[in-house]
C-alpha positions as CSV (number, residue, x, y, z in Angstrom):
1,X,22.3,15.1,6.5
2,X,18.7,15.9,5.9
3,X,17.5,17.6,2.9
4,X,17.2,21.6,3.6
5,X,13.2,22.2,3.1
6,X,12.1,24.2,5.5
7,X,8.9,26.6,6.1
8,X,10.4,28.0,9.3
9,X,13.5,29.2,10.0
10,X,14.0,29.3,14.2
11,X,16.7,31.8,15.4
12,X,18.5,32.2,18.8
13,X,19.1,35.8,19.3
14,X,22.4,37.2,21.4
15,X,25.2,35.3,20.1
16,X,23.7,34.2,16.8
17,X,22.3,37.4,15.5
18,X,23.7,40.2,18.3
19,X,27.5,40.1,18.8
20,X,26.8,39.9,23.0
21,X,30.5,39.3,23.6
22,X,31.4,42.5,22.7
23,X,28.3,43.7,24.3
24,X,29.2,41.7,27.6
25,X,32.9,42.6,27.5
26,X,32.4,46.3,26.9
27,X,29.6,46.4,29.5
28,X,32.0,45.0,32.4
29,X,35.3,46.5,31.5
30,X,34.5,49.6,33.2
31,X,33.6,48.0,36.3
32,X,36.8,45.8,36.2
33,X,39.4,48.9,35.5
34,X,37.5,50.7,37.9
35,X,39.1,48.7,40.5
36,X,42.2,48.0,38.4
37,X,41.4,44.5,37.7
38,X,43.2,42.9,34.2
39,X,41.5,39.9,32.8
40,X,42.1,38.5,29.6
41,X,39.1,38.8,27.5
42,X,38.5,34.9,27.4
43,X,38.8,34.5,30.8
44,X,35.9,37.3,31.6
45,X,33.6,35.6,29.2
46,X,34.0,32.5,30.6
47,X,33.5,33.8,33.8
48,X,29.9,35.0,32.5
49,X,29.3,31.7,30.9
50,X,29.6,29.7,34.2
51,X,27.5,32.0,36.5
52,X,25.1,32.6,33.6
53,X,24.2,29.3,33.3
54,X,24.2,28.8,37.2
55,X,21.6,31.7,37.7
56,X,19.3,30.5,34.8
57,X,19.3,26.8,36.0
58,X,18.1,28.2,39.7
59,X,13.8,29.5,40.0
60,X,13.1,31.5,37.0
61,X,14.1,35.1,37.3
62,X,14.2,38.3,34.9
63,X,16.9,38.2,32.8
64,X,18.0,41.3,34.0
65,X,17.9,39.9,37.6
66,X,20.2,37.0,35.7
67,X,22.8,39.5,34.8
68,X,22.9,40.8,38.3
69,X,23.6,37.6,39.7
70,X,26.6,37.3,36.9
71,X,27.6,40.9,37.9
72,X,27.6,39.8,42.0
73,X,29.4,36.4,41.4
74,X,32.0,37.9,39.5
75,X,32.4,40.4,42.8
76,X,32.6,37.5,44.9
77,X,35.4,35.5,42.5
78,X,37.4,39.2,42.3
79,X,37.0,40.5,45.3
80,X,35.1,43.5,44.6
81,X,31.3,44.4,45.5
82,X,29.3,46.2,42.5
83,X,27.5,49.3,43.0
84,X,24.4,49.4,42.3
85,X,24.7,52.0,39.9
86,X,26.8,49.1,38.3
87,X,24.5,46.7,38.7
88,X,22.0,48.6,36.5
89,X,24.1,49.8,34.0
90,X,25.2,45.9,33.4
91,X,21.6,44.9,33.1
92,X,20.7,47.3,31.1
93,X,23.5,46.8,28.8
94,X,21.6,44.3,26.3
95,X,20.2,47.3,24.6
96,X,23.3,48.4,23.5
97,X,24.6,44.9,22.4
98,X,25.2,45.3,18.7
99,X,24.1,43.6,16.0
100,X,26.8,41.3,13.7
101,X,27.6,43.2,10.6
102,X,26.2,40.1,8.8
103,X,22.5,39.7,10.6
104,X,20.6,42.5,8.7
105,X,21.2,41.7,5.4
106,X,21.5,38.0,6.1
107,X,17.8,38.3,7.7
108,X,16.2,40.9,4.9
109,X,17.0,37.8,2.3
110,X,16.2,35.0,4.3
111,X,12.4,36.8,5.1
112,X,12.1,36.9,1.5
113,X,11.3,33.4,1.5
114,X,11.1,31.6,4.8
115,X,9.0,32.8,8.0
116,X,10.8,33.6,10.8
117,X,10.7,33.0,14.7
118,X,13.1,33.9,17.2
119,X,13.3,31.3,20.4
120,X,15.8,33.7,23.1
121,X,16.9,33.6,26.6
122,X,15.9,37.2,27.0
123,X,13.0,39.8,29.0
124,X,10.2,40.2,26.5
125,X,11.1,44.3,26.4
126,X,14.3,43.8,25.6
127,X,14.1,41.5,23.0
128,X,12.0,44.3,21.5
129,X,13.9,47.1,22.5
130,X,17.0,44.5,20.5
131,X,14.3,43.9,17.3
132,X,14.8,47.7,16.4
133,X,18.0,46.9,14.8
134,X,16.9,44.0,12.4
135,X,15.4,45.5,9.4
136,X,12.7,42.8,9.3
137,X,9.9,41.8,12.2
138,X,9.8,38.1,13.1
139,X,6.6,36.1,12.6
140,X,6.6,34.5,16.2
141,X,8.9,35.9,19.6
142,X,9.1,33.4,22.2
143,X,10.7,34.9,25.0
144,X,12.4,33.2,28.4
145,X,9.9,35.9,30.1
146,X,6.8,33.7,28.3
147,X,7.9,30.6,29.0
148,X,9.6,31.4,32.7
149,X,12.6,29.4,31.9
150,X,15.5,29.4,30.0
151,X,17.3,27.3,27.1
152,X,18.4,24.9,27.1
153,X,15.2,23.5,28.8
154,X,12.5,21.7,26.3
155,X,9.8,23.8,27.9
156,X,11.1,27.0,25.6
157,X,11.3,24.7,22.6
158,X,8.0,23.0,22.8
159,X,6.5,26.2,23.5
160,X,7.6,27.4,20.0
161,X,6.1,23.9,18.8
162,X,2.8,24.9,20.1
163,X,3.1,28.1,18.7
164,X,4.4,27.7,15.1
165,X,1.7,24.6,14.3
166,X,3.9,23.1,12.0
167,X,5.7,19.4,11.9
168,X,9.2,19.5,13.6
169,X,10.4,19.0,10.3
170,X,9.7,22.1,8.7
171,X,11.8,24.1,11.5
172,X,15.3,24.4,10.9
173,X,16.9,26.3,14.0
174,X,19.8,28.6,14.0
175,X,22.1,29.3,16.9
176,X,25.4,29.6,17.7
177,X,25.3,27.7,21.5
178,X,26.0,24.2,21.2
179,X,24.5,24.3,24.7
180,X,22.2,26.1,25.0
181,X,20.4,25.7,21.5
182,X,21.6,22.7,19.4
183,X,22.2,20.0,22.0
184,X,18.4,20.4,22.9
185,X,16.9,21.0,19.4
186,X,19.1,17.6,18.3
187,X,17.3,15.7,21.0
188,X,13.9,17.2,19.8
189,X,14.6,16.4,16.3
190,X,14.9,19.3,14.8
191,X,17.3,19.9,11.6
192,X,20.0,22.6,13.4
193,X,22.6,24.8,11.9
194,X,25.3,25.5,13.5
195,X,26.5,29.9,13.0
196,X,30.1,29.0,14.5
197,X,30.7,32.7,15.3
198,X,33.9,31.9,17.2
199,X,35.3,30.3,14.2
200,X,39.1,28.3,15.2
201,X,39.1,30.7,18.5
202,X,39.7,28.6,21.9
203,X,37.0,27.9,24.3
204,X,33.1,28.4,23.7
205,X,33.2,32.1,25.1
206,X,30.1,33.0,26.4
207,X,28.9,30.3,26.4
208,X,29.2,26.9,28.3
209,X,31.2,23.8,26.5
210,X,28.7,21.6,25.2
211,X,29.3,18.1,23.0
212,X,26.4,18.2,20.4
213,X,26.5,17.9,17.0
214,X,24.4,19.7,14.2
215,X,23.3,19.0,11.0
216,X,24.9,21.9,9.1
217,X,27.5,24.4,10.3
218,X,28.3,28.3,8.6
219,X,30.5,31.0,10.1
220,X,28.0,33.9,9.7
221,X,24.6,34.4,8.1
222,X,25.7,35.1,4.9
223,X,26.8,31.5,4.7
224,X,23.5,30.3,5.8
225,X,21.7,32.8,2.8
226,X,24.3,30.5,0.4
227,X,23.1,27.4,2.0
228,X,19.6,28.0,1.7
229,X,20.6,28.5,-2.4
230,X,19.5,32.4,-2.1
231,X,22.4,33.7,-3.8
């Protein structure tokens, strides 16, 4: 493994710092019920997974305009048709996506000796809309609205190269999507770690399967404090 040395530390946001499966599953149980529709929480998420991916692979759109699209295609697999009322309330639902009980003080000691950056598949106002619940600012943002694409493509990586102005070997980035984060970080040779929020459960959740493997792997940010010899 390589030695842990860095000046940067690089985070993905929903998933890695924001617990967006609870966001996500709380966000589209009302519209399921509504219409008496019983899913099992797995299968729901990786429902979002697949038409997630397949709307931020198309032509660059809002990622609110993303979440519609996850919204419609689950109509279409169900057999229902969302309001619009729906629609918006599902897009809008990132703000209320909560924070893991681990990111605040996991990020207040890690800012005491390492800049940080946030690389994340999200609208620029709602990432900082989502920033008001981390009790320390970031030292670069580089949102899929800046770039106009979405992880995992290089573009939103090398953007944060430009950016940051340091060698590749002083970033070490976090995430918790072997797909979208660490499989394309690895191939641009950057030290990863691994936050395996999921722990033993099955499936990848949110997010799609994925075969990459990182340098270092923790359950929660607390573990990556330990790691980084701050406590």
């Amino acid at each position: 493994m390589p030695s842990l040395d860095p000046s940067i530390l690089t985070f993905d946001c929903f998933g890695t710092l924001i617990d967006w499966e609870r966001g996500i599953l709380t966000a589209l149980q009302p519209t399921l019920r509504a219409r008496s529709i019983i899913l099992e929480d797995a299968d729901v998420l990786e429902r979002f997974a697949r038409l997630e991916a397949a709307a931020e692979a198309g032509p660059y759109l809002p990622y609110r305009g993303v979440l519609g699209q996850v919204i419609d295609g689950l109509g279409e697999q169900l057999g229902f048709t969302a309001t619009e009322a729906e629609r918006d309330a599902f897009s809008e639902s990132v703000l209320s996506w909560p924070p893991f009980p681990d990111t605040g003080p996991g990020l207040r000691a890690l800012k005491t000796r390492f800049k940080l950056a946030v690389i994340t598949n999200c609208d620029t106002d709602l990432f900082a809309a989502t920033a008001k619940q981390f009790p320390v600012s970031f030292d670069e943002v580089i949102t899929a609205e800046q770039v106009g694409s979405y992880k995992p493509s290089r573009k939103n990586f090398e953007v944060a190269f430009e950016r940051l102005g340091v060698p590749r070997e002083n970033i070490l980035h976090v995430a918790q999507s072997l797909y979208h984060d660490i499989a394309p970080a690895r191939e641009l040779g950057l030290t990863t770690v691994w936050v395996n929020r999921r722990g033993n459960a099955s499936g990848s959740g949110a997010t799609p399967q994925a075969t990459a493997t990182p340098d270092y792997e923790v359950p929660d940010l607390r573990s990556l404090v330990e790691l980084l010899g701050l406590l």
